[in-house]
N, C-alpha and C positions, 0 to 999 in steps of 0.2 A: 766852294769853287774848286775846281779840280788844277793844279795846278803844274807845271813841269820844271824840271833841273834846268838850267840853263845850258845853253849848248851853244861849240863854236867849229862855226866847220869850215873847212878852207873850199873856196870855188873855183873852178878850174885853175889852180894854181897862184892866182897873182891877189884875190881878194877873200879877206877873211867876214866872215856872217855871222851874226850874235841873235842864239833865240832865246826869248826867254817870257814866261807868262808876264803880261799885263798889268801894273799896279794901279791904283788911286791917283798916284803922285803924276803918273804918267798923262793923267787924264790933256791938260793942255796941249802936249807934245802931238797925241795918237790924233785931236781933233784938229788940229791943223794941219799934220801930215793929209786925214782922210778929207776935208775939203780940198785939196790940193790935189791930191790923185782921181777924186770924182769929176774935176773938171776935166781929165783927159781920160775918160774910161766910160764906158756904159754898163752902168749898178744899178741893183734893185731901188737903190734912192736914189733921188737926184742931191746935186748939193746943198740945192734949195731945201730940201726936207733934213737934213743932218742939225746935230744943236749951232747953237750961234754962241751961247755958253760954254766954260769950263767946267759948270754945276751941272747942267745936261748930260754931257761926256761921263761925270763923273757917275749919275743916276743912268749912263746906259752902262757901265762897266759892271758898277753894280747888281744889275736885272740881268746883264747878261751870262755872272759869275754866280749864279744859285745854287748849281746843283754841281755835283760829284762828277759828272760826265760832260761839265763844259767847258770850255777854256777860252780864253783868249789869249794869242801868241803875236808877238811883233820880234820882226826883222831887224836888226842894224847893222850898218856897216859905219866903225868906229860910235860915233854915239849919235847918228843920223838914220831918223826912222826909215826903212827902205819896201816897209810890207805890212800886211796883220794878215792873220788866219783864225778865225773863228770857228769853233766846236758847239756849237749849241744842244746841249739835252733834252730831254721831253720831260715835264714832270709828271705827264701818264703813265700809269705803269707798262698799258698795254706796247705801248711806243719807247720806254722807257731805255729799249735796247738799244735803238737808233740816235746819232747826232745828224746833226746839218749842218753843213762844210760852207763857211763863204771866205772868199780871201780879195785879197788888193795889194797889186806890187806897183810901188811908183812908176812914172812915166818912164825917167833916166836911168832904168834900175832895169827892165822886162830885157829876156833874151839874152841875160847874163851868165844862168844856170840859179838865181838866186829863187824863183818861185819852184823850182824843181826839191832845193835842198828845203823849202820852207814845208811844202807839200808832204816830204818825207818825214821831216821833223813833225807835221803834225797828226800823218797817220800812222808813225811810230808810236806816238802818246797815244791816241785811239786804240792801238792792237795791247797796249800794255797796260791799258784799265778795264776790267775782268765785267765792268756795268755795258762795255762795247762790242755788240756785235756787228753792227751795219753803219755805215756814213753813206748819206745821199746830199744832193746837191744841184741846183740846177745852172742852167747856162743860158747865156743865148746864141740863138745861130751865129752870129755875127761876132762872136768872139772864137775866132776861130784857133788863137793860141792857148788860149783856154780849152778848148776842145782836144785839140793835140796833148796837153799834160795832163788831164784828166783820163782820158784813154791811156796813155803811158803807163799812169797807176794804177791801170786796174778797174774805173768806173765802164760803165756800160750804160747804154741807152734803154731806159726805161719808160718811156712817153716822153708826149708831148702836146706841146701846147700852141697851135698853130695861133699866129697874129698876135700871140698876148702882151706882145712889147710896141708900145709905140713909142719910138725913136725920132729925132731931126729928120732921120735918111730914109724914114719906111719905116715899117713895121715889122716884126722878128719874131722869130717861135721861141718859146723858152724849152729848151731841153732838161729833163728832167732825167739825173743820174745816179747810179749809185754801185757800193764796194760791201762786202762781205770782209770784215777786221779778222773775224771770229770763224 
């Protein structure tokens, strides 16, 4: 599992942010932070599809920490989960260059500056593991603050996938995006 230093960056001034890769122990904490922010956000999962278990959590942290080029990163502010950012690697060689970026900042938390600093934090670790040349990542139309920080860094619109979400509110394109690290 590819893992990062811990880090603590001050946000615009008055709030301090803790990054730091993912453990085992964490498992409880991360899956009930993520049922909780799935209820206010439209994700690839719904929350109905997430573990209902601790042991779950623990066997996704697991599957998802395999390889050299993956990571999982959480947010805090003081010892309160406030995010996750996920690096996923390919174990094809051919793709092997590439991760997939998925992240989640609490409800109470977005519009802070704290998914910006979380973003940097994780495409800093991307640029400074040498197995990294591209992070791609997709969206939906409808996440439009999502759209505005991904453009900020740097992703760019690389298709799409007209209707592929169906939502409460309609139906949504998923934008598919991606960064050159390398």
């Amino acid at each position: 599992m590819g893992t990062m230093r811990p880090i603590t960056k001050s946000i615009r001034g008055d709030m301090t942010v803790s990054f730091r890769s993912v453990e085992i122990a964490d498992a409880a904490a991360v899956l009930s932070f993520t049922h909780l922010a799935m209820r206010s956000t439209d994700q690839v999962r719904s929350p109905d599809e997430l573990p209902t278990h601790v042991s779950g959590e623990e066997a996704f942290i697991r599957s998802f920490c395999d390889g050299p080029t993956s990571l999982l990163m959480l947010a805090q502010v003081e010892r309160e989960i406030v995010g996750l950012l996920g690096l996923i690697g390919h174990a094809h060689r051919r793709m092997g260059h590439t991760v997939e970026l998925g992240m989640v900042l609490g409800t109470t938390w977005r519009g802070r500056g704290i998914g910006s600093a979380m973003m940097e934090a994780g495409l800093d670790w991307a640029s400074a593991n040498p197995g990294i040349e591209r992070v791609y990542l997709s969206v939906y139309s409808t996440n439009t603050l999502g759209l505005k920080l991904y453009r900020r860094f740097g992703f760019v619109e690389e298709g799409r996938r007209r209707g592929q979400v169906r939502l409460a509110r309609g139906d949504a394109d998923e934008i598919l995006m991606a960064r050159w690290v390398r």
